[in-house]
N, CA, C and O atoms as CSV, one atom per row, in Angstrom:
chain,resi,resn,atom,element,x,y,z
A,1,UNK,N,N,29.617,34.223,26.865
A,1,UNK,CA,C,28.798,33.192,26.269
A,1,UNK,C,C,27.320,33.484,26.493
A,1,UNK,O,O,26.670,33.256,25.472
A,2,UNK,N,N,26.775,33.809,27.262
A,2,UNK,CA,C,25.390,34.537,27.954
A,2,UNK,C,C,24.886,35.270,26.878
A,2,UNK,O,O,23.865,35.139,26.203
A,3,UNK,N,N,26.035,36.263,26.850
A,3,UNK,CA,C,25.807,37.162,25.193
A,3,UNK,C,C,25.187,36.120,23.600
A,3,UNK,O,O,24.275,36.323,22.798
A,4,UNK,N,N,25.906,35.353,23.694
A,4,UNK,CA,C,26.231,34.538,22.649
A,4,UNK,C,C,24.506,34.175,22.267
A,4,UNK,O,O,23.762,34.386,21.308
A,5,UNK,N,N,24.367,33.398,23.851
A,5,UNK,CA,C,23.131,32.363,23.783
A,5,UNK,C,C,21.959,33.618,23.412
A,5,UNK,O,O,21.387,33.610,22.322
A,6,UNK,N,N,21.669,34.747,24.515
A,6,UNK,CA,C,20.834,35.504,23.930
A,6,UNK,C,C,20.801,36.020,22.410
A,6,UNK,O,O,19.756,35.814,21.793
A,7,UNK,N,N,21.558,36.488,21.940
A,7,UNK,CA,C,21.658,36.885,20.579
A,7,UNK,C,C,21.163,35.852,19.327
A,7,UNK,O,O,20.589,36.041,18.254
A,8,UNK,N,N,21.706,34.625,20.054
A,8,UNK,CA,C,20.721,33.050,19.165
A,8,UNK,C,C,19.366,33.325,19.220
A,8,UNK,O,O,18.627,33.778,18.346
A,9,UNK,N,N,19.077,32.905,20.658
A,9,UNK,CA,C,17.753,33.481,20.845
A,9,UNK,C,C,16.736,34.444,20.488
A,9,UNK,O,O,15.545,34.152,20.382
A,10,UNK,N,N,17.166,35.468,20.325
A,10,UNK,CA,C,16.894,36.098,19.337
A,10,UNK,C,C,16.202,36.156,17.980
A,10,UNK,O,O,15.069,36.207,17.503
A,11,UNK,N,N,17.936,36.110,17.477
A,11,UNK,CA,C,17.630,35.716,15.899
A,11,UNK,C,C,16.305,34.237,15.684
A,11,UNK,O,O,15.461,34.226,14.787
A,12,UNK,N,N,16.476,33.079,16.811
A,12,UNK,CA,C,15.516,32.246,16.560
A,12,UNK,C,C,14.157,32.596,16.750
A,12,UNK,O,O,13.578,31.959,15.870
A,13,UNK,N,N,13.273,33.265,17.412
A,13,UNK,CA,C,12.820,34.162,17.780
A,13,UNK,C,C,12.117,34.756,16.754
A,13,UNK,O,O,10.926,34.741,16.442
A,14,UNK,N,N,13.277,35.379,16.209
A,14,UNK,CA,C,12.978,36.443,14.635
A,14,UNK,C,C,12.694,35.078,13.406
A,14,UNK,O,O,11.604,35.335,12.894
A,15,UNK,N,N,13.062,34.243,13.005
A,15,UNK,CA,C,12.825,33.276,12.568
A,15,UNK,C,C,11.471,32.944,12.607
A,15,UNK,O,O,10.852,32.936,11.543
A,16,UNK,N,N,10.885,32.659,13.687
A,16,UNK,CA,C,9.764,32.125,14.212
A,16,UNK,C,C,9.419,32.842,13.640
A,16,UNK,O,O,9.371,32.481,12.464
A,17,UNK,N,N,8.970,34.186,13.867
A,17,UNK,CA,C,7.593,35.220,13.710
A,17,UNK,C,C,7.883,35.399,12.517
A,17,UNK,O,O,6.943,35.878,11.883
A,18,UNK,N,N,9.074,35.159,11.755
A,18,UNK,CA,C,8.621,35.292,10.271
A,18,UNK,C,C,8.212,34.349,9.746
A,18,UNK,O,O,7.549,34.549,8.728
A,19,UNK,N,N,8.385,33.186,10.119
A,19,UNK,CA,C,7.540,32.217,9.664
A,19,UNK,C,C,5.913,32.536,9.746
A,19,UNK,O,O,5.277,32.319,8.715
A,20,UNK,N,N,5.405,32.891,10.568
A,20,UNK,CA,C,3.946,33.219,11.410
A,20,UNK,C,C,3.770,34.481,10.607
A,20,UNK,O,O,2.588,34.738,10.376
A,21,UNK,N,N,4.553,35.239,10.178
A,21,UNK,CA,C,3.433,36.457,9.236
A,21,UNK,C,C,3.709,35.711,7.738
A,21,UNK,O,O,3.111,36.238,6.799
A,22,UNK,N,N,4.455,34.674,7.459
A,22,UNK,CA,C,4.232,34.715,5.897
A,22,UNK,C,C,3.176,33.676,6.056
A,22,UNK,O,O,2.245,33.763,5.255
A,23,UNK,N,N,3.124,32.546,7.076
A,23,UNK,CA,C,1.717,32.067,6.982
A,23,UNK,C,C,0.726,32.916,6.838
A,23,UNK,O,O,-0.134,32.608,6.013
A,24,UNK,N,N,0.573,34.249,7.618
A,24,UNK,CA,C,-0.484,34.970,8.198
A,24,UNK,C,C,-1.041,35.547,6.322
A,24,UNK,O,O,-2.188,35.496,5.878
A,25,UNK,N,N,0.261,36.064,5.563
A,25,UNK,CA,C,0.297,36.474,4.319
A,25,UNK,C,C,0.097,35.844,3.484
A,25,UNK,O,O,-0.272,36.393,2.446
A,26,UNK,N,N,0.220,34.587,3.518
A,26,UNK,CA,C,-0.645,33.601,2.232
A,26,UNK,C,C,-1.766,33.085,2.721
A,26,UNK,O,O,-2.317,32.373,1.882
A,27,UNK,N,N,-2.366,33.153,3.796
A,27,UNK,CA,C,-3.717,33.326,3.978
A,27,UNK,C,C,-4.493,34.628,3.168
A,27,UNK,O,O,-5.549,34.640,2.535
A,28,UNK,N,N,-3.607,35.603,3.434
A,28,UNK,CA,C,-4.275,36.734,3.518
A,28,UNK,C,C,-4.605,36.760,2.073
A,28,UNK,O,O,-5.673,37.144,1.597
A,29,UNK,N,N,-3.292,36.188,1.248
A,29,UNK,CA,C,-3.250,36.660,-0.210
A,29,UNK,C,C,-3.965,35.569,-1.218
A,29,UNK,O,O,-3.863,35.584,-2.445
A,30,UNK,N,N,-4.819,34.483,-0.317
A,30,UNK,CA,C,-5.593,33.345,-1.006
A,30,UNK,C,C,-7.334,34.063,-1.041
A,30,UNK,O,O,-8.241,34.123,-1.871
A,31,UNK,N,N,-7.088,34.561,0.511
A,31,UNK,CA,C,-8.245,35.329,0.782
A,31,UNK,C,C,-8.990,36.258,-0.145
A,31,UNK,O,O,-10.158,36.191,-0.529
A,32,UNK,N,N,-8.136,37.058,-0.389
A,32,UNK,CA,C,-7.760,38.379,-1.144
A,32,UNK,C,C,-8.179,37.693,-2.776
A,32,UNK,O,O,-9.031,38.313,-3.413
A,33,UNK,N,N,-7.664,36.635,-3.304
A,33,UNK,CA,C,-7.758,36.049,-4.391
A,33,UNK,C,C,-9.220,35.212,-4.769
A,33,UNK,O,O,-9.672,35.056,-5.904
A,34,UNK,N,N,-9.807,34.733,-3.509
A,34,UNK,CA,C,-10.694,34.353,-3.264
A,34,UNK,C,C,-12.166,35.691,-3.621
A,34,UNK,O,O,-13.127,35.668,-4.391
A,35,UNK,N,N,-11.730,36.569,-2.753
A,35,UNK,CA,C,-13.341,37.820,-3.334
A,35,UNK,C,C,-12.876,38.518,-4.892
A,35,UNK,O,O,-13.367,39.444,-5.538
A,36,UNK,N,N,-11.852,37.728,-5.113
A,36,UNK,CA,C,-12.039,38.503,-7.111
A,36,UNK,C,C,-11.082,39.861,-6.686
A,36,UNK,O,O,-11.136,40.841,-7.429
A,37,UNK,N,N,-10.328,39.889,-5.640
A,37,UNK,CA,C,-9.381,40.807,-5.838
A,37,UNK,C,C,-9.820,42.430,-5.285
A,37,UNK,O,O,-9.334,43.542,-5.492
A,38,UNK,N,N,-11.168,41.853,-4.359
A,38,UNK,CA,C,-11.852,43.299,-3.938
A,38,UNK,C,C,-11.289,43.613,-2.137
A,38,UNK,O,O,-10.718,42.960,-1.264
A,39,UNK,N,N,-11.635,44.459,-2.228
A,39,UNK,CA,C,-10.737,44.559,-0.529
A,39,UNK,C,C,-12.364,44.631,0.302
A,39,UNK,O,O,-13.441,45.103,-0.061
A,40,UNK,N,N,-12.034,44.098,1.251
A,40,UNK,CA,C,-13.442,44.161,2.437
A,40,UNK,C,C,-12.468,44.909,3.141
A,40,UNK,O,O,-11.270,45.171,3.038
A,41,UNK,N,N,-14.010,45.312,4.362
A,41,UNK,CA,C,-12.627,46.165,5.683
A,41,UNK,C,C,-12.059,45.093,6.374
A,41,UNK,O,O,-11.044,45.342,7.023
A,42,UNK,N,N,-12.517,43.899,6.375
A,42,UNK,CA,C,-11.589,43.040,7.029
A,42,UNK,C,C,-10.245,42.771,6.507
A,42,UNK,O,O,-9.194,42.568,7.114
A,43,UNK,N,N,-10.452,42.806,5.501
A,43,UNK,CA,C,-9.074,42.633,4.345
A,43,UNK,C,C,-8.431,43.823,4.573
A,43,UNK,O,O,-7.310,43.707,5.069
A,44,UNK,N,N,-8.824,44.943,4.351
A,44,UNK,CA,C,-7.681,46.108,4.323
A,44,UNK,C,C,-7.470,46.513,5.574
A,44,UNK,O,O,-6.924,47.596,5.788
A,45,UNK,N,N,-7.941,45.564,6.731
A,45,UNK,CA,C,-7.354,45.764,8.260
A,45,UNK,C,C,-6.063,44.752,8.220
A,45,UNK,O,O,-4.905,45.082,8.480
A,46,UNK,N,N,-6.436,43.680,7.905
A,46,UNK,CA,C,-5.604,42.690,7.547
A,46,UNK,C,C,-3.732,43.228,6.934
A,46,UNK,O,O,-2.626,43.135,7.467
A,47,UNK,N,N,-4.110,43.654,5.895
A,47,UNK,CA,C,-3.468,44.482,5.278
A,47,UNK,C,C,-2.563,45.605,5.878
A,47,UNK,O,O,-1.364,45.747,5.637
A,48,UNK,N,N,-3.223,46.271,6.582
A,48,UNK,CA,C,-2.761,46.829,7.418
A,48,UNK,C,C,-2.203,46.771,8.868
A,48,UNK,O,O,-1.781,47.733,9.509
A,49,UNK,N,N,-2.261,45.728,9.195
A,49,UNK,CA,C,-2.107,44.581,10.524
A,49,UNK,C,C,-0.728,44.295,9.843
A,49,UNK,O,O,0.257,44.623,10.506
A,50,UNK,N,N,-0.450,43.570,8.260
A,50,UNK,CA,C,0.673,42.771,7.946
A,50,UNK,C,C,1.453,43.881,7.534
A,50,UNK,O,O,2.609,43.501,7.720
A,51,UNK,N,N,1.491,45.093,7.059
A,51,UNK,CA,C,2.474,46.006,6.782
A,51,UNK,C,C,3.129,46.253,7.932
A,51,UNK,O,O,4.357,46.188,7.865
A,52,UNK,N,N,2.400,46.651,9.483
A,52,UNK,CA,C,3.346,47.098,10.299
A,52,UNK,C,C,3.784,46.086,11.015
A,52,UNK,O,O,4.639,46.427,11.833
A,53,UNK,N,N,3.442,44.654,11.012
A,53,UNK,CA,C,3.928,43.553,11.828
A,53,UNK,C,C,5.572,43.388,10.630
A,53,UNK,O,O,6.671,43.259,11.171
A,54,UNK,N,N,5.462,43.421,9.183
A,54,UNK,CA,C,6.572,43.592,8.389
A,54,UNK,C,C,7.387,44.458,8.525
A,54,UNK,O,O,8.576,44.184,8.363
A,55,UNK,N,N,6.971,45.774,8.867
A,55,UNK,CA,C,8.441,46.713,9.151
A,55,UNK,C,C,8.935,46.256,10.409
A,55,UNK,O,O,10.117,45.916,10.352
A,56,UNK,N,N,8.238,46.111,11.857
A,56,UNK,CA,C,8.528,46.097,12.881
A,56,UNK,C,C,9.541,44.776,12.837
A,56,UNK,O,O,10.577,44.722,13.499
A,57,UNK,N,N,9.129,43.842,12.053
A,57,UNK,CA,C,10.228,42.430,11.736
A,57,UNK,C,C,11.402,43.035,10.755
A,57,UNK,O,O,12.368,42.283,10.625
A,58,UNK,N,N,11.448,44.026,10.194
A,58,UNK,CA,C,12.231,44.304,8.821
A,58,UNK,C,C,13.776,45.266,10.071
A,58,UNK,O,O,15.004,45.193,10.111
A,59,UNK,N,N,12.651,46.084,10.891
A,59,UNK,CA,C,13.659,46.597,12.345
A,59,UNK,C,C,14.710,45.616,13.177
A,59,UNK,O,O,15.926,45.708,13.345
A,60,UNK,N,N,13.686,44.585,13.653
A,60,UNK,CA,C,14.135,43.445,14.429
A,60,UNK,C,C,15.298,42.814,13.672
A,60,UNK,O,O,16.059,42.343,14.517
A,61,UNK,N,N,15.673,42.642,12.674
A,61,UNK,CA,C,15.967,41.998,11.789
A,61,UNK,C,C,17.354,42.831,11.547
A,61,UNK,O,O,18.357,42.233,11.157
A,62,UNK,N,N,17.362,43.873,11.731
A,62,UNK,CA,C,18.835,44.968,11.183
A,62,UNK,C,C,18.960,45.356,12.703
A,62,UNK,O,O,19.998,45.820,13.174
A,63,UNK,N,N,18.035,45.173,13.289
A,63,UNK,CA,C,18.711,45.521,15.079
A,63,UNK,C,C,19.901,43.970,15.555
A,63,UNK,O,O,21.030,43.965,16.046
A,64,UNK,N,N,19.256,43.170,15.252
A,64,UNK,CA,C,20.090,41.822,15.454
A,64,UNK,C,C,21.162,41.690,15.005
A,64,UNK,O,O,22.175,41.461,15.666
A,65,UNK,N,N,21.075,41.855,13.417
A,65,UNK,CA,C,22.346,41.756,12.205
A,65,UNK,C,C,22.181,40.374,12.303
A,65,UNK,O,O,21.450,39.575,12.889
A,66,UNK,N,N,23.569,40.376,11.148
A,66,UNK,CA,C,23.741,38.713,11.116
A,66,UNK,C,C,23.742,37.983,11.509
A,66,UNK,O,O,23.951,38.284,12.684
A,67,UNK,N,N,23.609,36.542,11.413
A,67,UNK,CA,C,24.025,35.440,12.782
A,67,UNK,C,C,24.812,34.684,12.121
A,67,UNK,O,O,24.263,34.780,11.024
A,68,UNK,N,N,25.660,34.020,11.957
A,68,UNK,CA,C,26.448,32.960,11.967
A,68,UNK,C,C,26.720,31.469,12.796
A,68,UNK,O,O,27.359,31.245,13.824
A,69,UNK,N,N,26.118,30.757,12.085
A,69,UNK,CA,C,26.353,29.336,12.638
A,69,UNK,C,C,27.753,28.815,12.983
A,69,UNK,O,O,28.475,28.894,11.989
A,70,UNK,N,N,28.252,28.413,13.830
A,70,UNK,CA,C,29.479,27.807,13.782
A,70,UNK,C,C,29.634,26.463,12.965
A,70,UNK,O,O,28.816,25.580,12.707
A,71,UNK,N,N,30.761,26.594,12.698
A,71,UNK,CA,C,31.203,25.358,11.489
A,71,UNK,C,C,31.412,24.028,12.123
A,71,UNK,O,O,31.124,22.911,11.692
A,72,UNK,N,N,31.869,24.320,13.032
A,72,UNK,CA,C,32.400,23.251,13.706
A,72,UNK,C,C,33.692,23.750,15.201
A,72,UNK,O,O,33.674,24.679,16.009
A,73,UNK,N,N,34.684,22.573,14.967
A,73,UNK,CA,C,35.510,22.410,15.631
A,73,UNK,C,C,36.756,22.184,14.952
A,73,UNK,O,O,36.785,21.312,14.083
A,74,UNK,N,N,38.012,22.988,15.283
A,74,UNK,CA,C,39.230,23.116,14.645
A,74,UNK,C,C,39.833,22.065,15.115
A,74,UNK,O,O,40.068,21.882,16.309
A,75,UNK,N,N,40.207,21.079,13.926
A,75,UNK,CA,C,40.424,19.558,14.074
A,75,UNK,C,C,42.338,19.642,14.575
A,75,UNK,O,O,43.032,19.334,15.544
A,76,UNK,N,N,42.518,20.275,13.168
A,76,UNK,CA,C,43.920,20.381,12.907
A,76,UNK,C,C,44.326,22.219,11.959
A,76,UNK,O,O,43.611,22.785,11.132
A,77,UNK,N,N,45.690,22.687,12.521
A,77,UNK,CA,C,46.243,23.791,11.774
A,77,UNK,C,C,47.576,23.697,10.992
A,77,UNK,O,O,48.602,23.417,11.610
A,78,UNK,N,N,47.603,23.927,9.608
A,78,UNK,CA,C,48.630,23.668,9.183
A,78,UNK,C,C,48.821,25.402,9.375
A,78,UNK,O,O,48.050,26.360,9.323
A,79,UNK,N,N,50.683,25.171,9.688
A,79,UNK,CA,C,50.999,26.552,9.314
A,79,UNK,C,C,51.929,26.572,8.902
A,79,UNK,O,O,52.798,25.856,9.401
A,80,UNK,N,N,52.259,27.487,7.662
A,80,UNK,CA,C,53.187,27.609,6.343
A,80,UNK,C,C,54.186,28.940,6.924
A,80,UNK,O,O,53.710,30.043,7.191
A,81,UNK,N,N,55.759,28.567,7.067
A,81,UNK,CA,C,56.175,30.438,6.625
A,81,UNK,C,C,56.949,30.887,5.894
A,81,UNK,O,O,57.045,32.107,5.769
């Protein structure tokens, strides 16, 4: 179960920070929309800040695998033979 809880953790974790770069990315991309579509060096640091914070989450993300919520609790089993 230890296993279990860390591996939640985790994935919640991974959740979080993707929440926090797509904020970080529609800032970036209002910004970006804002100078007429020209790049400053702040912008193409920016830019470059959100590409590798995206792979390094795109890693995290296939290192974890899936998660699955549990459904519940097995009330009742019918069994047929």
């Amino acid at each position: 179960y230890a296993f279990y809880e860390s591996y939640k953790q985790a994935h919640l974790d991974l959740i979080n920070d993707q929440r926090a770069f797509y904020a970080r990315l529609a800032a970036y991309n209002a910004e970006l929309n804002a100078s007429g579509g020209f790049w400053t060096d702040a912008l193409r640091k920016e830019h470059e800040d959100l590409s590798a914070l995206a792979t390094e989450l795109n890693q995290r993300k296939n290192l974890i695998g899936p998660f699955y919520y549990p459904l519940g609790i097995v009330a009742k089993v019918n069994v047929y033979w």
